[in-house]
mmCIF file of the C-alpha atoms, coordinates in Angstrom:
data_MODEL
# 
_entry.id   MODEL 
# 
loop_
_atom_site.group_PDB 
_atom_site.id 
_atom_site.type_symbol 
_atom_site.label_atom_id 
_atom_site.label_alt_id 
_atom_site.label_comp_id 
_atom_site.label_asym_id 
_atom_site.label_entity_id 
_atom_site.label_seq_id 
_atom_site.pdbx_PDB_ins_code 
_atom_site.Cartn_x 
_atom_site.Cartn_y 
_atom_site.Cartn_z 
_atom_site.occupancy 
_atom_site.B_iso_or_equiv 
_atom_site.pdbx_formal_charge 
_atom_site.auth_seq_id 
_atom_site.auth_comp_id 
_atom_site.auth_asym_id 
_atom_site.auth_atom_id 
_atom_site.pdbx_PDB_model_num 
ATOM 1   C CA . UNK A 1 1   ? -5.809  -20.579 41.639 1.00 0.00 ? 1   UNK A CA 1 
ATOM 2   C CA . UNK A 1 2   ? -5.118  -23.798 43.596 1.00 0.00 ? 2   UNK A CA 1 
ATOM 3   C CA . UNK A 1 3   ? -1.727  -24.699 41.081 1.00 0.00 ? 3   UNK A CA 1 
ATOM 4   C CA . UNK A 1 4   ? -0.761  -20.770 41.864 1.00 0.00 ? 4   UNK A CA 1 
ATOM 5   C CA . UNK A 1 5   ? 2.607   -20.546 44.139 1.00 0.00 ? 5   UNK A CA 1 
ATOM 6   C CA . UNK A 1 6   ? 2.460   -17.127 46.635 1.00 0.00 ? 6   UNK A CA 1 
ATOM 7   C CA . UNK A 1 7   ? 5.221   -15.634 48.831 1.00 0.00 ? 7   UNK A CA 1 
ATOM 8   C CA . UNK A 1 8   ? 2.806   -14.240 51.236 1.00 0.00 ? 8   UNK A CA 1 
ATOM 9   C CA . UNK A 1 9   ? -0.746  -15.473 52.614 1.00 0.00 ? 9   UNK A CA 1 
ATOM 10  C CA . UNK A 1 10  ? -2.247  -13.397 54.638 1.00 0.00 ? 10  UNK A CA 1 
ATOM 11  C CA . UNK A 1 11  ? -5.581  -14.579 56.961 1.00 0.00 ? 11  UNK A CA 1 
ATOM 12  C CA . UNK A 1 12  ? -7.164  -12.033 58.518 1.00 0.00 ? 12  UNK A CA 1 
ATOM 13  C CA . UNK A 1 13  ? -9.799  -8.728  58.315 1.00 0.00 ? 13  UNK A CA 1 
ATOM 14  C CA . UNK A 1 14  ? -10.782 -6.562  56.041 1.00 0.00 ? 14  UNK A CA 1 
ATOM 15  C CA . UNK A 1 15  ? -12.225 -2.915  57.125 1.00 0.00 ? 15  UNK A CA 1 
ATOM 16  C CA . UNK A 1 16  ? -13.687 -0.136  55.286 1.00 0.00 ? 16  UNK A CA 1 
ATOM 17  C CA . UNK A 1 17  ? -12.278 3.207   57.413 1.00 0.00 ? 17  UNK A CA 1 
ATOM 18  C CA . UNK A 1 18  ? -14.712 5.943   57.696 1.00 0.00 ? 18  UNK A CA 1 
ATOM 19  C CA . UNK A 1 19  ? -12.710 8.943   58.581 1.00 0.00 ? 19  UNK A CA 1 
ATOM 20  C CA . UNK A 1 20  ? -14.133 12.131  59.676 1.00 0.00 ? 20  UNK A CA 1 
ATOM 21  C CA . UNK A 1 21  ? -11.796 15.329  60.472 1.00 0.00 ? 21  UNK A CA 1 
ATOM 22  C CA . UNK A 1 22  ? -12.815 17.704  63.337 1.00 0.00 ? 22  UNK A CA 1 
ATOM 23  C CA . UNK A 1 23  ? -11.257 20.549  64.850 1.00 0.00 ? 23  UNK A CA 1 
ATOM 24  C CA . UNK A 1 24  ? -11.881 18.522  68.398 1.00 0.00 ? 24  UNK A CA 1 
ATOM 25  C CA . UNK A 1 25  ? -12.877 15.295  69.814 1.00 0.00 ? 25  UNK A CA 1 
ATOM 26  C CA . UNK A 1 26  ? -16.929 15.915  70.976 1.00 0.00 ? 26  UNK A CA 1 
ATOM 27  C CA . UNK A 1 27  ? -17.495 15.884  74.802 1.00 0.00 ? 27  UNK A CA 1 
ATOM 28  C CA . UNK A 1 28  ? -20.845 13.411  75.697 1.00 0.00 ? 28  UNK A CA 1 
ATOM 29  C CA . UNK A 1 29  ? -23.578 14.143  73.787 1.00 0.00 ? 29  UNK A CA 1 
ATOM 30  C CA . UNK A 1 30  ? -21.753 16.613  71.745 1.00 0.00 ? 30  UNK A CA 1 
ATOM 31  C CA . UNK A 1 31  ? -22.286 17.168  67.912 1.00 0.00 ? 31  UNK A CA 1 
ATOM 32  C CA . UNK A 1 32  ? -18.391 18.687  66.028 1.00 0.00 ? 32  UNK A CA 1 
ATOM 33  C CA . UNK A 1 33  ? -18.866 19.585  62.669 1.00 0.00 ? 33  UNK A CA 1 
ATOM 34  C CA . UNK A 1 34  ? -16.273 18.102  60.529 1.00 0.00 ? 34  UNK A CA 1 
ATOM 35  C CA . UNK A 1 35  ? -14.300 19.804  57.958 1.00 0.00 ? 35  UNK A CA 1 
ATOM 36  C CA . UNK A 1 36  ? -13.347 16.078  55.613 1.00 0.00 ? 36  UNK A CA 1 
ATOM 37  C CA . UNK A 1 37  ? -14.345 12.953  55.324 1.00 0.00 ? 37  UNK A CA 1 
ATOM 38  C CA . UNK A 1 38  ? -13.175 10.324  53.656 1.00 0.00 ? 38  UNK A CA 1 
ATOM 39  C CA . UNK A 1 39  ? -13.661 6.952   52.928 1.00 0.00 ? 39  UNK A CA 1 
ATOM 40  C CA . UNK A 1 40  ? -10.313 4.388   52.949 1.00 0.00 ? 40  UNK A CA 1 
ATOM 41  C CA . UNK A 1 41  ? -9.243  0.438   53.547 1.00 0.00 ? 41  UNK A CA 1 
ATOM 42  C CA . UNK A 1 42  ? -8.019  -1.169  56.434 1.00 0.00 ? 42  UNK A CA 1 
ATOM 43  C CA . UNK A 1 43  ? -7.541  -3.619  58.614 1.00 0.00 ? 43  UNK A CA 1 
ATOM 44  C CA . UNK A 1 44  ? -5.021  -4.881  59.824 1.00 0.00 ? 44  UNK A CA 1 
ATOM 45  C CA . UNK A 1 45  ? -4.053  -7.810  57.693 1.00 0.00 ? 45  UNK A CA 1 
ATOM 46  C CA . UNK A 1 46  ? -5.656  -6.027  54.294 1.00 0.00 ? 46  UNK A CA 1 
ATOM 47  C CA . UNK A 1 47  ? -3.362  -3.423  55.185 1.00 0.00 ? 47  UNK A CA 1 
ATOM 48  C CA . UNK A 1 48  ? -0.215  -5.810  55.297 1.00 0.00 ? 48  UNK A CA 1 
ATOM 49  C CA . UNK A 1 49  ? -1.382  -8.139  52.587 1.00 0.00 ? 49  UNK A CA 1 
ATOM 50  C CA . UNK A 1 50  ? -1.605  -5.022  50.001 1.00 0.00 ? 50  UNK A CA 1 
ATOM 51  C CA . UNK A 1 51  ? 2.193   -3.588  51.353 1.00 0.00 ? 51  UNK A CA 1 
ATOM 52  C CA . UNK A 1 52  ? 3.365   -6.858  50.485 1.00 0.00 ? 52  UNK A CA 1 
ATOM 53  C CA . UNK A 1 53  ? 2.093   -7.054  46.813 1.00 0.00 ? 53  UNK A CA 1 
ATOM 54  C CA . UNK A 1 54  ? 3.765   -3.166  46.375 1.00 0.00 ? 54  UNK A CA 1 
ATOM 55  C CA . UNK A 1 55  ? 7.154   -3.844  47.701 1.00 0.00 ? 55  UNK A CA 1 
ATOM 56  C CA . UNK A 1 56  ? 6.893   -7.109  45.226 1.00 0.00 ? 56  UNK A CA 1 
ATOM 57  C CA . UNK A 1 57  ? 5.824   -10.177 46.656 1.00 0.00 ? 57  UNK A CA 1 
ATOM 58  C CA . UNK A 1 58  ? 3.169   -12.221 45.191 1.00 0.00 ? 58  UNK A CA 1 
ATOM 59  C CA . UNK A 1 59  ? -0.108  -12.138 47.635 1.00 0.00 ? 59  UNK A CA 1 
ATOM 60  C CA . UNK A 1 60  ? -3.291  -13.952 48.282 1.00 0.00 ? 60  UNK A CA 1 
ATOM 61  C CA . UNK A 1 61  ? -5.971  -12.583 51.031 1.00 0.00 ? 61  UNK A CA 1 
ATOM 62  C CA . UNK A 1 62  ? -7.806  -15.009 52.673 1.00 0.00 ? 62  UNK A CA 1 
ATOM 63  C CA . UNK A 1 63  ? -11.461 -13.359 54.086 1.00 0.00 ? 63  UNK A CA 1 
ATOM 64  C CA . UNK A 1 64  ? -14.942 -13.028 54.181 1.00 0.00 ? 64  UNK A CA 1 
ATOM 65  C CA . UNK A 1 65  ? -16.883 -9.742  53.511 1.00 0.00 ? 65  UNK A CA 1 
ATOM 66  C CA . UNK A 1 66  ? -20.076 -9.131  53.483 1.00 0.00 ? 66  UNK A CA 1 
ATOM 67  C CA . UNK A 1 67  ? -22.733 -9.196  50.219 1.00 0.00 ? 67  UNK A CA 1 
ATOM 68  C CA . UNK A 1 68  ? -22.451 -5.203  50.373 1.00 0.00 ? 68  UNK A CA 1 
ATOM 69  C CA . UNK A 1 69  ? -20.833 -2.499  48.703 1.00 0.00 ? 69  UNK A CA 1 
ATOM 70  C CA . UNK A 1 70  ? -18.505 -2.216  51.050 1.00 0.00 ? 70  UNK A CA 1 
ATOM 71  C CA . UNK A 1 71  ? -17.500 -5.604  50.564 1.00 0.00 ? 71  UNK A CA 1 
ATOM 72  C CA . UNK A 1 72  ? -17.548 -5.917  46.118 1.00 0.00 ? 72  UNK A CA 1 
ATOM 73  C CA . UNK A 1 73  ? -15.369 -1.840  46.720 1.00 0.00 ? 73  UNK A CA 1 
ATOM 74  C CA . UNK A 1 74  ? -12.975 -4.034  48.924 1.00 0.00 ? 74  UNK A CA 1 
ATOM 75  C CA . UNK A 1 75  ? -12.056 -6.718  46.407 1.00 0.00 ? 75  UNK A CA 1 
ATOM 76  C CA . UNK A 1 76  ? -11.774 -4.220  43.722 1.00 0.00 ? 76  UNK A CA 1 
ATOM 77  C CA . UNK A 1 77  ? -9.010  -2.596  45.823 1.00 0.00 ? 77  UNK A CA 1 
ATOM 78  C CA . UNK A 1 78  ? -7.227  -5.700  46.243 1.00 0.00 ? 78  UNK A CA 1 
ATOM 79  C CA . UNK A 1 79  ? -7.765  -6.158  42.809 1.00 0.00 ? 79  UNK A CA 1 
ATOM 80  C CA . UNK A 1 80  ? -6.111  -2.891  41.991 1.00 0.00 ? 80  UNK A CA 1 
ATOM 81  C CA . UNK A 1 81  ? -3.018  -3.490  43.802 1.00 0.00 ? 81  UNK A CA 1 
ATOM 82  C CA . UNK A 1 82  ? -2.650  -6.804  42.223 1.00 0.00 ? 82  UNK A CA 1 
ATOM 83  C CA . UNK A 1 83  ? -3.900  -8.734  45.388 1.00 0.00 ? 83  UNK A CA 1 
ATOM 84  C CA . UNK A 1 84  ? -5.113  -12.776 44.522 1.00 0.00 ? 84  UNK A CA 1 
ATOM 85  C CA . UNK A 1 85  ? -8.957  -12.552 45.758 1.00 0.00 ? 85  UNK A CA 1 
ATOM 86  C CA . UNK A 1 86  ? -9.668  -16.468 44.567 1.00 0.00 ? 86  UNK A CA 1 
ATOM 87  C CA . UNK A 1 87  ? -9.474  -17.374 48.677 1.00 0.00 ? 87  UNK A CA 1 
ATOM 88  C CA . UNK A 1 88  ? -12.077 -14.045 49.060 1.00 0.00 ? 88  UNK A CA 1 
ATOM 89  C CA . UNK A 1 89  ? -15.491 -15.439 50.384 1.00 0.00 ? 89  UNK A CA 1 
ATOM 90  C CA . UNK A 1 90  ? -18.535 -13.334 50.681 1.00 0.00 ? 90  UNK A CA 1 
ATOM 91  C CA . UNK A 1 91  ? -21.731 -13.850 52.896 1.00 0.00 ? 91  UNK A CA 1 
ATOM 92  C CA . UNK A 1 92  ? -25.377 -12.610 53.294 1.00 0.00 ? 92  UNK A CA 1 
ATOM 93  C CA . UNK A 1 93  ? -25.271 -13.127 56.613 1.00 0.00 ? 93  UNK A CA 1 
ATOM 94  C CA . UNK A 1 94  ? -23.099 -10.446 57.371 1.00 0.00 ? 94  UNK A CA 1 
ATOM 95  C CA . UNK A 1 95  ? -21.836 -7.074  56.673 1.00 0.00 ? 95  UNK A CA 1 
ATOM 96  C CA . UNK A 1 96  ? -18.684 -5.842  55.585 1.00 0.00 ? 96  UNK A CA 1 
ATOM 97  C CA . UNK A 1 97  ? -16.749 -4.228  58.795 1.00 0.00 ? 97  UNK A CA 1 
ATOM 98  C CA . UNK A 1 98  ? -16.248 -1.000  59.151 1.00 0.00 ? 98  UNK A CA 1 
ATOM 99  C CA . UNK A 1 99  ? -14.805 1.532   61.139 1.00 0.00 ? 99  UNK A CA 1 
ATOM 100 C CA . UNK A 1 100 ? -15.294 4.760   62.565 1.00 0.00 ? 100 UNK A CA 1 
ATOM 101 C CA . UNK A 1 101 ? -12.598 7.313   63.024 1.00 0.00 ? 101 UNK A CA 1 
ATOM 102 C CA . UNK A 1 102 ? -12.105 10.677  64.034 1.00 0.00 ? 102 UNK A CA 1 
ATOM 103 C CA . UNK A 1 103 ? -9.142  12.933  63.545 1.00 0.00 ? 103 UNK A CA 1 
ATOM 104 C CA . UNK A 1 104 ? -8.311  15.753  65.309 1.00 0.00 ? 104 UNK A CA 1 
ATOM 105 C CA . UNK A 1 105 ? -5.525  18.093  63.498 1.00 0.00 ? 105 UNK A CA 1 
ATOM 106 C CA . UNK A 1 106 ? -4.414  19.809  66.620 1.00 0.00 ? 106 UNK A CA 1 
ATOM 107 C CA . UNK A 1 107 ? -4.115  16.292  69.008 1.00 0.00 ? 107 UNK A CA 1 
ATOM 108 C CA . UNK A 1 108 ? -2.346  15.038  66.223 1.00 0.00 ? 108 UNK A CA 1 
ATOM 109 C CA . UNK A 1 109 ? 0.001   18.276  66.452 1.00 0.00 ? 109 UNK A CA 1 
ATOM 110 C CA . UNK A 1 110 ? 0.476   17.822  70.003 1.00 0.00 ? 110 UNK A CA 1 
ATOM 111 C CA . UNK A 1 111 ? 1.551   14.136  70.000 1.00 0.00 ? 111 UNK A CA 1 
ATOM 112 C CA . UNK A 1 112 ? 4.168   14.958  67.641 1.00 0.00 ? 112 UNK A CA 1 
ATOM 113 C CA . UNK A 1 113 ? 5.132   17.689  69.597 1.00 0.00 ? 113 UNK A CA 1 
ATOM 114 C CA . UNK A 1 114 ? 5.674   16.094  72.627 1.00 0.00 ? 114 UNK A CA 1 
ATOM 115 C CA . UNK A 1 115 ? 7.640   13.027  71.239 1.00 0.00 ? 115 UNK A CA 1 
ATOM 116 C CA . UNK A 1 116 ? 9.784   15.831  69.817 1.00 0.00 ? 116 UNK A CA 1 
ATOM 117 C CA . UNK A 1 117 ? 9.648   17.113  73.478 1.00 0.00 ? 117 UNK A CA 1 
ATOM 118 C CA . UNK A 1 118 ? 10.778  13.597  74.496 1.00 0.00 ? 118 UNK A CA 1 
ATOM 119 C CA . UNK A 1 119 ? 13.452  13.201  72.093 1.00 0.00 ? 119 UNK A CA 1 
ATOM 120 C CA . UNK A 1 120 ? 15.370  16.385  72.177 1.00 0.00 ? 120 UNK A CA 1 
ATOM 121 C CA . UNK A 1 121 ? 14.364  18.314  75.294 1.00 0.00 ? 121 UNK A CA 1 
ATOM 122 C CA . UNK A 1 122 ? 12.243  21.196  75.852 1.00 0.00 ? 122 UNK A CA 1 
ATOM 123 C CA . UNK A 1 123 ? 11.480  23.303  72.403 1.00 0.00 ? 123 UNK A CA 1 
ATOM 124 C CA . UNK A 1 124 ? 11.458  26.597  71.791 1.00 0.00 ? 124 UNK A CA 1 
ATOM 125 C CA . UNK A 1 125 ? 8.875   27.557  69.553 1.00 0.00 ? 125 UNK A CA 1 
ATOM 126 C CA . UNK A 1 126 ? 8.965   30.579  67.032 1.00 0.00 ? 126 UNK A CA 1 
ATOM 127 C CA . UNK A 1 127 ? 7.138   34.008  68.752 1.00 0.00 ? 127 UNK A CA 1 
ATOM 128 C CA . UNK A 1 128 ? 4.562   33.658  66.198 1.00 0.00 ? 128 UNK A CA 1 
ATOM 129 C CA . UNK A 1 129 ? 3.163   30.210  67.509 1.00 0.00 ? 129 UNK A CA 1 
ATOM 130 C CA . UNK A 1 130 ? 1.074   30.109  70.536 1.00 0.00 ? 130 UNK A CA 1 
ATOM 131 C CA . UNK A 1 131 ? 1.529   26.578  72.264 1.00 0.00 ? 131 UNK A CA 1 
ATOM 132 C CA . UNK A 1 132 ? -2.177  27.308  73.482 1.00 0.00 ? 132 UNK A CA 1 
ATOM 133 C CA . UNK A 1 133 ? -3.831  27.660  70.302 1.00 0.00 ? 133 UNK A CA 1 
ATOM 134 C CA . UNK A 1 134 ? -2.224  24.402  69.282 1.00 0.00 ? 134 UNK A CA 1 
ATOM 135 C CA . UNK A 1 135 ? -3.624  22.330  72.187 1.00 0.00 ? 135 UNK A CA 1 
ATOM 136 C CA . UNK A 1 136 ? -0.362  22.039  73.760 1.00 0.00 ? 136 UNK A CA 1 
ATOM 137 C CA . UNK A 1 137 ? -0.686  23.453  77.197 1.00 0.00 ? 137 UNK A CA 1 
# 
């Protein structure tokens, strides 16, 4: 509480990721059936505040999250990881954020492909792997 001494504050946002894989980013108007989601937390400074406390430092979150489920699942994870909530405020006149993500294996595949590209010249890829069915041409 107030006589407690931390190495790391951290102000900032708390987000509840709502991650849905698809084999491809829709076009407009578009409905991709996924193949996963998944629910994780995030945010920026969440995200930082929870590193912190698991390479050893002693953390407090400052925020506000909404009076939601969202919000009681976030302090729980802090909770988890050992995080100081006291400076945690919650509201009815908001919502918890959240966020809306979408993963797409083979984009993901061809970023990495073309740092790698970037890095060490042109690749040759094995005969089995068509650079086409990978999204890379």
């Amino acid at each position: 509480m107030a006589g407690d001494r931390f190495d790391v504050v951290v102000v900032g946002s708390c987000f509840v990721d709502m991650i849905s894989y698809v084999p491809h980013f829709p076009k407009f108007y578009e409905t991709v059936k996924g193949s996963k989601f998944q629910l994780d937390f995030g945010g920026k400074a969440a995200n930082q505040c929870v590193m912190a406390q698991k390479l050893g430092a002693n953390t407090v979150m400052v925020t506000k999250t909404g009076n939601d489920q969202f919000g009681k699942d976030t302090i729980q994870n802090f909770k988890k990881f050992g995080v100081n909530t006291d400076f945690i405020s919650v509201t009815d006149k908001a919502e918890t954020g959240i966020t809306s993500i979408g993963k797409a294996f083979h984009l993901i595949l061809k970023f990495m492909l073309y740092d790698l590209e970037i890095i060490y010249g042109k690749l040759t890829f094995a005969s089995n792997v068509d650079r086409t069915q990978i999204g890379f041409d």
